[in-house]
Every structure is written in structure tokens, then in C-alpha cells.
N, C-alpha and C positions, 0 to 999 in steps of 0.2 A: 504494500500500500504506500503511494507516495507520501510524503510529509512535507508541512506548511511549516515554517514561524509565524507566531502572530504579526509580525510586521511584516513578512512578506503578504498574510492574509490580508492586513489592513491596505497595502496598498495594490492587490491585485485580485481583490475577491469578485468583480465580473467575470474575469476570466476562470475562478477556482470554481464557483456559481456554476459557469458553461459546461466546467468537466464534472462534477459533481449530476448535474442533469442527466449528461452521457452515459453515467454509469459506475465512475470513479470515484468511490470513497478516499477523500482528503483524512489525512492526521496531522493535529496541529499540535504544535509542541512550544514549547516555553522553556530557554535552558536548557534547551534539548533533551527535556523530558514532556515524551508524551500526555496529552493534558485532556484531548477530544479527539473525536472524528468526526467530519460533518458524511454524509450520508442525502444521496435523494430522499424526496418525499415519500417516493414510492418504496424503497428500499424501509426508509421510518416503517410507513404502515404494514410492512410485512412483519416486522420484527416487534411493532408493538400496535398493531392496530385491536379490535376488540375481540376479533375473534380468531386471528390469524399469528398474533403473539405468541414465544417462547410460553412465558407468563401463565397466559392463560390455555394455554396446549396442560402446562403441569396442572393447574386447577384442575380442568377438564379429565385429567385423568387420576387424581387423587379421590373425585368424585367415584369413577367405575372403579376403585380399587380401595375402598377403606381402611383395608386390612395393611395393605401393605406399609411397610416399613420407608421411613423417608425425613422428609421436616416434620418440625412441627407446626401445628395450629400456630404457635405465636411467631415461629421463624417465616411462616408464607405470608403473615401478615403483614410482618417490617418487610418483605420483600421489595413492595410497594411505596412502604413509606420515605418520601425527596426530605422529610425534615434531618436535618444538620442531628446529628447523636454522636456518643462516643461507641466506638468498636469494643464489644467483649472479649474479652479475654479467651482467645480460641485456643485449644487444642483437640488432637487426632485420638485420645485417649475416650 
């Protein structure tokens, strides 16, 4: 996937726009750490539209499968959640 700086993006984003339409997912980086990706619209709604989302593919199949073993209740729900939180403290164990 190509990669932007934000000031290249800032001064050339018709042209990033153009390729992005085409098909081209941009990565945009800041200190040369990756930071986003801009993505068509169309690419958007496949990946998070309402019915066509990763997201809701997993919903849809935790419904046909209750039993099964996976998240939980409260880990699908922050799946969701944009608000600002601290990361827990994860481990494999």
C-alpha cells in the first residue's frame, strides 16, 4: 500500500482523492509512523456498512452459534465503542 505524509497529503490531496476513487488505499503517516488509511467510499461500506461489515458478519454469527466459545458480551460491546478509554491490561494467559 502506498504511503502519504500528512504534508504531502495536505498539499496534494486532489490528486490522493483521484487515486483513492481508483481503487488505491493511501497510508498516511506522521514521523513515519503509520497513523491512517484513507480508503474509497465504496471500499468504507464494504468493511463497515450495516450489513456487509466484519463487525456485524461476527454479531450475525454469534447469534447462530451461542454456544460457542469467543468474546464476551462486554468485549463485542466496546468493540464498537470511538470513546477515548485506557487499554487493559492484556494477557495470553
Amino acid at each position: 500500500m502506498p504511503e502519504a505524509t500528512i504534508s504531502h497529503l495536505k498539499n496534494h490531496l486532489p490528486e490522493i482523492v483521484h487515486d483513492v476513487e481508483k481503487g488505491q488505499d493511501i497510508q498516511i503517516t506522521r514521523h513515519g509512523k503509520s497513523v491512517a488509511v484513507i480508503v474509497s467510499l465504496e471500499r468504507y461500506n464494504l468493511a463497515f456498512g450495516s450489513s456487509k461489515g466484519i463487525f456485524n458478519a461476527y454479531l450475525r454469527w454469534r447469534i447462530l452459534h451461542p454456544n460457542a466459545s469467543g468474546f464476551t458480551d462486554e468485549e463485542v460491546k466496546n468493540m464498537r465503542n470511538r470513546e477515548p478509554h485506557e487499554s487493559p491490561n492484556f494477557t495470553w494467559d
